[in-house]
C-alpha positions in Angstrom: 69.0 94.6 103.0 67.1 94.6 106.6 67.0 92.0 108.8 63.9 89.7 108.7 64.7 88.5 112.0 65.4 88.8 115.6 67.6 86.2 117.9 65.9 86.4 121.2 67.2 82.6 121.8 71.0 84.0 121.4 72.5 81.1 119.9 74.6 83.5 117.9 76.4 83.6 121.7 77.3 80.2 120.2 79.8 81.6 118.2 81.8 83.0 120.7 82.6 79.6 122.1 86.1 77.6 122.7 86.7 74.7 119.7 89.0 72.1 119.6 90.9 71.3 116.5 90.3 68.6 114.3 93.2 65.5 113.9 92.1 65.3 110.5 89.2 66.2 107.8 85.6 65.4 108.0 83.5 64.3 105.3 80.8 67.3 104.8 77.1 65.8 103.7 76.3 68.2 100.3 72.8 69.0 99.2 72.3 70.4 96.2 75.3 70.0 93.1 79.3 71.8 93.8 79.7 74.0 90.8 82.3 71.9 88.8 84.4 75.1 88.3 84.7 74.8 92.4 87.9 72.6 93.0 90.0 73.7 95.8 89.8 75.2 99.6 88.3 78.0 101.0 90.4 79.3 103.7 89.1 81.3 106.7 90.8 82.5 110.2 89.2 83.4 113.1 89.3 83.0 117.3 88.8 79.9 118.2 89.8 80.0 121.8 88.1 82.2 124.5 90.0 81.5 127.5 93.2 79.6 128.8 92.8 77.9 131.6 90.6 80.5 134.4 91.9 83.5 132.4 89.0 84.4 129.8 90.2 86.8 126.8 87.7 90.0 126.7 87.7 91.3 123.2 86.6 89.7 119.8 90.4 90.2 118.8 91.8 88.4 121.4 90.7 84.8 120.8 93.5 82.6 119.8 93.5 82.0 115.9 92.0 78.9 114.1 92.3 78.3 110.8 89.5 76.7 109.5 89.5 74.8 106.0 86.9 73.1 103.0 88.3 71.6 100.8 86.5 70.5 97.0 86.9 67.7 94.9 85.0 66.2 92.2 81.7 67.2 94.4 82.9 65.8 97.4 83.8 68.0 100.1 85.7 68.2 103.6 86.1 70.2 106.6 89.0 70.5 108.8 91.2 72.9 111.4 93.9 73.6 112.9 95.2 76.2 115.7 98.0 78.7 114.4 100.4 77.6 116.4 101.6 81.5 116.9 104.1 82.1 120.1 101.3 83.7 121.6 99.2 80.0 121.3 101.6 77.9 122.1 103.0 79.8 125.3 99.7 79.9 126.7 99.4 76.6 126.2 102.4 75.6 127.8 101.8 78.1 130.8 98.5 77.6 131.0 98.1 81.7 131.3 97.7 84.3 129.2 101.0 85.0 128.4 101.1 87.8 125.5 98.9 91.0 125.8 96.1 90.8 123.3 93.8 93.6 121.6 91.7 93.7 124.6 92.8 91.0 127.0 96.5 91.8 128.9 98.8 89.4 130.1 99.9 89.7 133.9 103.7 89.1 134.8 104.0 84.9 135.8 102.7 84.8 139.2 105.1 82.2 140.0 108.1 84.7 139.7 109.5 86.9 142.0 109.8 90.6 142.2 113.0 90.5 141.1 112.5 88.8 138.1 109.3 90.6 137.4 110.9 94.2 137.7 113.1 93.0 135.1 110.8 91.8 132.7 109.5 94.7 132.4 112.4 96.2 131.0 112.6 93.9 127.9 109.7 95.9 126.5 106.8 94.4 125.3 106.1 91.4 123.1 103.8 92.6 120.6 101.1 89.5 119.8 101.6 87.6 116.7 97.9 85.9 117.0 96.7 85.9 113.2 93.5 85.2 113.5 92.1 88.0 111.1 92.8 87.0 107.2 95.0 84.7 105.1 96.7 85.5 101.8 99.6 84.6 99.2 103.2 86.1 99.1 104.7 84.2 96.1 104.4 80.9 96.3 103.6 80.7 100.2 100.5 81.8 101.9 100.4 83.5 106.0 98.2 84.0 108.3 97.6 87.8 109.5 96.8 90.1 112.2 97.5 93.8 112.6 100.9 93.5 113.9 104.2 93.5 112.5 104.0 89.3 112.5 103.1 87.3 110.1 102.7 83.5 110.1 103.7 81.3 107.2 100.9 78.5 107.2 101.1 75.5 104.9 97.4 75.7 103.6 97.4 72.1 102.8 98.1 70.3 106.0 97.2 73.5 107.8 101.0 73.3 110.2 102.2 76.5 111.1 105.7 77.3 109.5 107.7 80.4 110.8 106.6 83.4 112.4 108.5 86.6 109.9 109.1 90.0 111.6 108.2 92.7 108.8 109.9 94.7 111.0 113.6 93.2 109.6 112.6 94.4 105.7 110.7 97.6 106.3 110.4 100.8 108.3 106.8 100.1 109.6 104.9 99.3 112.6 102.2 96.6 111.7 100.9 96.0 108.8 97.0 96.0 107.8 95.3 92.2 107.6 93.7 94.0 103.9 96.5 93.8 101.3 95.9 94.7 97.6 97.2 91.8 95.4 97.4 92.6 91.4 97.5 90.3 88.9 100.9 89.4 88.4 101.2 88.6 92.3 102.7 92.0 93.4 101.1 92.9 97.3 100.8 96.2 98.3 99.8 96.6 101.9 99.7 99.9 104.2 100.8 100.5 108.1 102.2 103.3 110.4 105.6 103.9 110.6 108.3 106.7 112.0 108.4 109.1 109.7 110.8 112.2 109.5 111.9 114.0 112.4 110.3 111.9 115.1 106.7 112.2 113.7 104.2 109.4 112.9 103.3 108.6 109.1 102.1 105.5 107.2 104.0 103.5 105.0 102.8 102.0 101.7 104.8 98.9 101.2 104.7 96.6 97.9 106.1 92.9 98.0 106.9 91.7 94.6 105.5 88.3 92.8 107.0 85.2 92.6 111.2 85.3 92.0 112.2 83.8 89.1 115.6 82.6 91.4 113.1 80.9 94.0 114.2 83.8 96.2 111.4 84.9 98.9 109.8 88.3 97.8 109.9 89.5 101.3 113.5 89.8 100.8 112.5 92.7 98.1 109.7 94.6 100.0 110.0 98.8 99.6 108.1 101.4 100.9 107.2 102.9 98.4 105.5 106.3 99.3 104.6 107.5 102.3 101.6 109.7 104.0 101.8 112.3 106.8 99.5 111.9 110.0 97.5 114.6 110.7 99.2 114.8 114.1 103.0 114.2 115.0 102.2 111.7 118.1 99.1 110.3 117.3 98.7 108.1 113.9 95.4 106.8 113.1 94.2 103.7 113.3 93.9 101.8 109.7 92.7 98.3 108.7 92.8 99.2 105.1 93.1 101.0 101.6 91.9 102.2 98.2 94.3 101.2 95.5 93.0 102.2 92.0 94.7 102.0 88.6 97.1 105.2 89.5 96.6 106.1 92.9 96.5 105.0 96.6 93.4 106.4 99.0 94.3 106.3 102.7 91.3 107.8 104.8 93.0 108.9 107.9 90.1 108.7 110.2 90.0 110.1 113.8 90.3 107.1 116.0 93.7 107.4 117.0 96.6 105.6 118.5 97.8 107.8 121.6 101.6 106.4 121.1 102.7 108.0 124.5 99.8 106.2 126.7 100.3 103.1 124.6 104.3 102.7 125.6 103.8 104.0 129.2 100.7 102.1 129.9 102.8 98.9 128.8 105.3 99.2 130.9 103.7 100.3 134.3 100.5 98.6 134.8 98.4 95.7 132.5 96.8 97.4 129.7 96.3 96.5 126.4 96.3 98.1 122.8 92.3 99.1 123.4 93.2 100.9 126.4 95.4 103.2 124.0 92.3 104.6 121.4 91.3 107.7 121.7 89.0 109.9 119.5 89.6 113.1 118.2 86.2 115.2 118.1 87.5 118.3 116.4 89.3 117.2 113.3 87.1 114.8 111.4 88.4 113.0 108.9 91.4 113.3 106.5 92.1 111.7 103.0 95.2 111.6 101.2 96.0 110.6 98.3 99.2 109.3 96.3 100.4 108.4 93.0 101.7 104.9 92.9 104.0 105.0 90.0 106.4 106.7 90.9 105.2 106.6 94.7 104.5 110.1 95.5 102.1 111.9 98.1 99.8 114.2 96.4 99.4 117.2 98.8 96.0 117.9 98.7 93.7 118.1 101.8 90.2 116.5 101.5 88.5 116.8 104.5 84.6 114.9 105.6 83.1 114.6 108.6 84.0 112.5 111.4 83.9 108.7 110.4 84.9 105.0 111.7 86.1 103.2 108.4 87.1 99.5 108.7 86.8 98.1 104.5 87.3 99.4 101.7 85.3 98.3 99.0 86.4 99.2 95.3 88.4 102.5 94.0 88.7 103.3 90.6 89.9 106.5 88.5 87.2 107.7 86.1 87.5 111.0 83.8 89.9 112.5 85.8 88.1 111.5 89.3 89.1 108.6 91.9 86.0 107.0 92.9 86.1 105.1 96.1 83.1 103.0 98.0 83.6 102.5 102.2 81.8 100.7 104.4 81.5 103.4 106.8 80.5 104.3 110.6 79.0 107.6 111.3 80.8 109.7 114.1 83.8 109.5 115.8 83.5 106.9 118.3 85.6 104.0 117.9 83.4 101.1 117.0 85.4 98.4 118.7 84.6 99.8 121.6 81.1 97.6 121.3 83.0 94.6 120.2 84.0 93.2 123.9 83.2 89.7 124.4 80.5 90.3 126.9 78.5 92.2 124.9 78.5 90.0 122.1 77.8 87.0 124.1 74.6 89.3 126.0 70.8 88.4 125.7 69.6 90.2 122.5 67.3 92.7 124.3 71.0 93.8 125.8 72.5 93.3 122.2 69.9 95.8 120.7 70.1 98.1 123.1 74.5 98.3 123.1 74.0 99.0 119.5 71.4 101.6 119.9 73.9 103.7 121.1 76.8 102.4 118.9 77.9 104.4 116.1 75.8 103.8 113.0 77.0 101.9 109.7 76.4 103.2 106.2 77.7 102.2 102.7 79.4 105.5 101.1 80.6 106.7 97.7 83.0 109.4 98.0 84.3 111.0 95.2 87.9 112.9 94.8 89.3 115.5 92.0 92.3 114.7 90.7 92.9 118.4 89.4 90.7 120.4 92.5 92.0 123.6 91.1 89.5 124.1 88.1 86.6 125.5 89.6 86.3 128.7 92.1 85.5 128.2 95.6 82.4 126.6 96.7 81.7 125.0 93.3 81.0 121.4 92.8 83.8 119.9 91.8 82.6 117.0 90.6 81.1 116.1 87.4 80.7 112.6 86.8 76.8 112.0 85.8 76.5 109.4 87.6 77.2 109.8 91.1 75.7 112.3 93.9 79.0 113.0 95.9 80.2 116.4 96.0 83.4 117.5 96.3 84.1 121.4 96.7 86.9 124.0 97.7 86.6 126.3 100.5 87.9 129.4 101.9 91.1 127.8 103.8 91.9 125.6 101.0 90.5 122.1 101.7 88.5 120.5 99.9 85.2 118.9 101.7 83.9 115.7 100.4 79.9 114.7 100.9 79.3 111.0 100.1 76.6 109.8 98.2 75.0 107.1 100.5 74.6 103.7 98.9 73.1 102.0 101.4 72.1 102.9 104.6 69.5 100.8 107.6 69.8 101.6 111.0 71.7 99.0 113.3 71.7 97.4 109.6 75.3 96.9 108.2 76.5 96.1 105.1 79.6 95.0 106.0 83.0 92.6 105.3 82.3 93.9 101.7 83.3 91.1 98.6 83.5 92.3 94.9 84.6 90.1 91.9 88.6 91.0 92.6 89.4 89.3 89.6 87.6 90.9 86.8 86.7 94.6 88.7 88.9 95.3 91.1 90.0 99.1 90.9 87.6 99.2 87.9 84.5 101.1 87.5 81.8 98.2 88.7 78.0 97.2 89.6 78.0 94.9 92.2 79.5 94.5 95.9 78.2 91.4 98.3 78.8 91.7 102.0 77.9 90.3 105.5 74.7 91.6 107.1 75.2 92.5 110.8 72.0 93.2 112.4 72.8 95.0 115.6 76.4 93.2 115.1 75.2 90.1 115.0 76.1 88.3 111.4 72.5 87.4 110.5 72.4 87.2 106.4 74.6 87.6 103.3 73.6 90.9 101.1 74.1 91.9 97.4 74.3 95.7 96.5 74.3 97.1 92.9 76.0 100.3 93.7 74.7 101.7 90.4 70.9 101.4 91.2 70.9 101.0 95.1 69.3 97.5 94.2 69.9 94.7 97.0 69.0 90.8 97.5 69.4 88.9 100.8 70.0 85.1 101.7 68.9 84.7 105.4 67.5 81.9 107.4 66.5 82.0 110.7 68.8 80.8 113.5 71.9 80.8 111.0 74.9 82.7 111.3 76.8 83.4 108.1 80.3 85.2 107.5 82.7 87.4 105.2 80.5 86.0 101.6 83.7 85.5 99.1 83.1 85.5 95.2 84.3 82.9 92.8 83.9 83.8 89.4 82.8 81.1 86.9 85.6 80.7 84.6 84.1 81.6 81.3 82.0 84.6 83.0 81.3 87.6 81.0 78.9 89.4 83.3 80.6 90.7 86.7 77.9 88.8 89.2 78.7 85.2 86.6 80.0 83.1 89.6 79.6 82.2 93.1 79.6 83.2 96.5 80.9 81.1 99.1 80.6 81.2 103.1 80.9 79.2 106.0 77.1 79.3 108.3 76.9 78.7 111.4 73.4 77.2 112.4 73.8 76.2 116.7 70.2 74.5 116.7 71.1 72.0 113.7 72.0 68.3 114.3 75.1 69.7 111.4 75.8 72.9 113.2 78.5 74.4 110.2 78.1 74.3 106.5 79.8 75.9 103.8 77.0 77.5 101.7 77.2 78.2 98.0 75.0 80.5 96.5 74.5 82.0 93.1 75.9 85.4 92.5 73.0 86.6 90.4 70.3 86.1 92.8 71.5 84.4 96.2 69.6 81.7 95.4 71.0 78.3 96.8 73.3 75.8 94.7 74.8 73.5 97.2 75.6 73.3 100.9 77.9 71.2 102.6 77.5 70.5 106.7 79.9 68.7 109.1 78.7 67.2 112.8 80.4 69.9 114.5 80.4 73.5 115.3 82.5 76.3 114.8 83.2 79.9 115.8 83.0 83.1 114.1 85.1 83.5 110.9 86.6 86.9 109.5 88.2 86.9 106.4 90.2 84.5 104.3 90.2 83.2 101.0 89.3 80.5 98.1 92.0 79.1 97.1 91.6 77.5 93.1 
């Protein structure tokens, strides 16, 4: 699952480029034949604008979201976009500033104003950023587009206009919610965040947002919390992006990048900063999973402890014999891996490129493996007995419990990463497959396939091509778990049709159809096909 190739033209720097919207769709020229089963869009948000005006933004995150759309019809395909038109967007647009603080980019008081006027501003606390540019998913009927931050953006996913901008702030006790929801079957989202807990401490929040009402009502209306985890330390949560949800149980990993809450609210007030400036890592502690029963809610107090990690994705958890299996994409140490994802070292020659991630922390694909009853053996006894896996699990003197991963799959500078499974048909099941993004030395350069049983892998790569998040389609009358499709937008600079939507089989990543449009396109997160 290696790289075959090096970019020492940098045209992935293309991908870090300004876009304009589209007025409306493009015809896409396909090679190869659609899969009939494929009829609908495929949904995917990401930054498309780097600057406003002579303010650049600095950090991957900061871009202003696009929301880039293919849409499928009896083998005919288009491509279209639209800017979110978030607060953050359309305030810049009209000020021609940067007017919101962003991950890494902060917004300075109007210089027009006067100090008057500016002393007070900074009293009305700060405007957290609504810019979704991360993921897009359903809530009943409707569909918004997500960050990390207590907005969401209701998007009509037809015409691609923005809607509203919702608060989850004004239905639940939390302070953000992750961009990586859980959705089952029926509609019902769980999601996670941090939130007050009791007695002025910090916690995380799991909150579940029912399916569709039967009255037409909006499910929002009807999110709960419905358990809640401690953070290791009172004034310091962690920082999250996502979860384990299996048939029974959450997983939170509470890893030790952490949120330093009283440097983030002075450092907003008193000079420009911005939520990057408030990370810090926690070198003693390691990291910290928790688990809790879903039905009822209720935290399970038992302390697993593993070494020091970065997690960003999740990529299946399932219960089996009395043991939660769980799969991360994972970064080795404690270092904060965003800490390499400014826009200037993205957009660098690749010998600079390689050498930022020689020094970054390094990815690996991890099984970890927890005991539901960690009681049965004596101390320093492997606790785990499934036949199948390598990760240990085993009690020690002060009563934790320390995990050891088995690794799945692990290249250096070589990730596996933005992880895809088939949702549908293995999602918190026991499963073979998981298809990801390849990033060699961070830059996206092929789409992988792992068989987590075997270690086996396949790559699609071409040269010059830069791919995204791979998401799975399952064939409709599929019985094997890899019977389907994997869909993702490629960016080629060099090409007279610069983006296409590629489709390749599941089983192999072979090739069945592409679909290119006269025009090019910026890196893509996550997102979503939409039947």
């Amino acid at each position: 699952m290696v790289s075959r190739f090096e970019h020492p033209a940098g045209g992935y720097k293309k991908i870090f480029e300004t876009v304009e919207e589209l007025n409306e769709p493009l015809p896409a020229t396909v090679t190869g034949r659609i899969p009939s089963f494929i009829k609908g869009s495929l949904l995917r948000l990401g930054p498309g604008l780097f600057e406003v005006g002579s303010e650049p933004f600095y950090h991957l995150f900061d871009g202003q979201a696009l929301m880039h759309k293919f849409d499928f019809s009896n083998g005919q395909v288009t491509y279209f976009r639209k800017f979110v038109k978030t607060d953050a967007y359309v305030r810049a647009m009209t000020e021609k500033r940067v007017v919101i603080t962003e991950f890494g980019t902060c917004a300075y008081p109007d210089p027009c104003k006067n100090i008057f006027s500016r002393f007070f501003s900074y009293f009305k606390g700060v405007e957290v950023t609504d810019n979704c540019l991360v993921n897009v998913y359903p809530i009943g009927e409707d569909f918004y587009a997500v960050t990390e931050t207590n907005y969401i953006t209701k998007v009509n996913v037809d015409t691609l206009e923005t809607l509203k901008k919702v608060d989850m702030c004004d239905y639940v006790n939390i302070n953000g919610v992750t961009a990586h929801p859980h959705i089952e079957k029926d509609g019902t989202v769980y999601n996670i965040g941090n939130c007050m807990g009791k007695g002025a401490s910090l916690a995380y929040n799991i909150v579940r947002i029912p399916p569709k009402q039967k009255d037409k009502s909006d499910p929002i209306d009807k999110s709960k919390v419905v358990v809640q985890f401690p953070s290791a330390e009172r004034f310091k949560p962690s920082y999250v992006h996502s979860f384990g949800m299996s048939e029974n149980h959450f997983v939170f990993v509470e890893t030790p990048v952490k949120i330093n809450l009283l440097k983030f609210l002075s450092a907003w007030s008193i000079r420009g900063s911005n939520y990057m400036d408030c990370f810090e890592s926690d070198e003693e502690k390691g990291t910290w999973i928790h688990i809790a029963r879903k039905n009822p809610g209720e935290y399970i107090d038992y302390k697993f402890r593993t070494s020091a990690m970065g997690l960003f994705h999740h990529i299946n958890c399932y219960e089996d014999s009395g043991f939660i299996v769980f799969d991360l994409c994972a970064w080795k140490g404690f270092e904060f891996v965003y800490n390499y994802l400014w826009l200037a070292n993205l957009r660098a020659n690749w010998d600079e490129v390689k050498k930022n991630a020689m020094i970054a922390p390094q990815p690996e694909v991890r099984r970890y493996v927890i005991p539901l009853d960690p009681y049965k053996e004596e101390q320093g006894k492997n606790l785990i007995s499934l036949p199948y896996t390598t990760a240990t699990a085993t009690m020690r003197v002060d009563g934790t419990i320390w995990l050891e991963p088995e690794v799945l799959f692990s290249g250096p500078r070589q990730a596996f990463e933005f992880p895809q499974i088939n949702y549908k048909m293995n999602n918190a099941k026991n499963y073979t497959y998981a298809y990801g993004l390849g990033l060699n030395h961070f830059v996206p350069d092929r789409i992988c396939k792992l068989n987590v049983r075997t270690k086996e892998t396949w790559v699609w790569q071409e040269p010059d091509s830069y791919p995204s998040e791979p998401l799975f389609v399952q064939n409709p009358d599929a019985v094997d778990e890899d019977d389907g499709i994997l869909m993702t937008i490629v960016v080629a600079p060099g090409a007279q049709r610069p983006t296409y939507c590629l489709i390749l089989n599941a089983k192999d990543l072979s090739e069945v159809a592409r679909a290119e449009v006269e025009i090019i396109s910026p890196v893509t997160f996550h997102g979503m096909y939409k039947p």
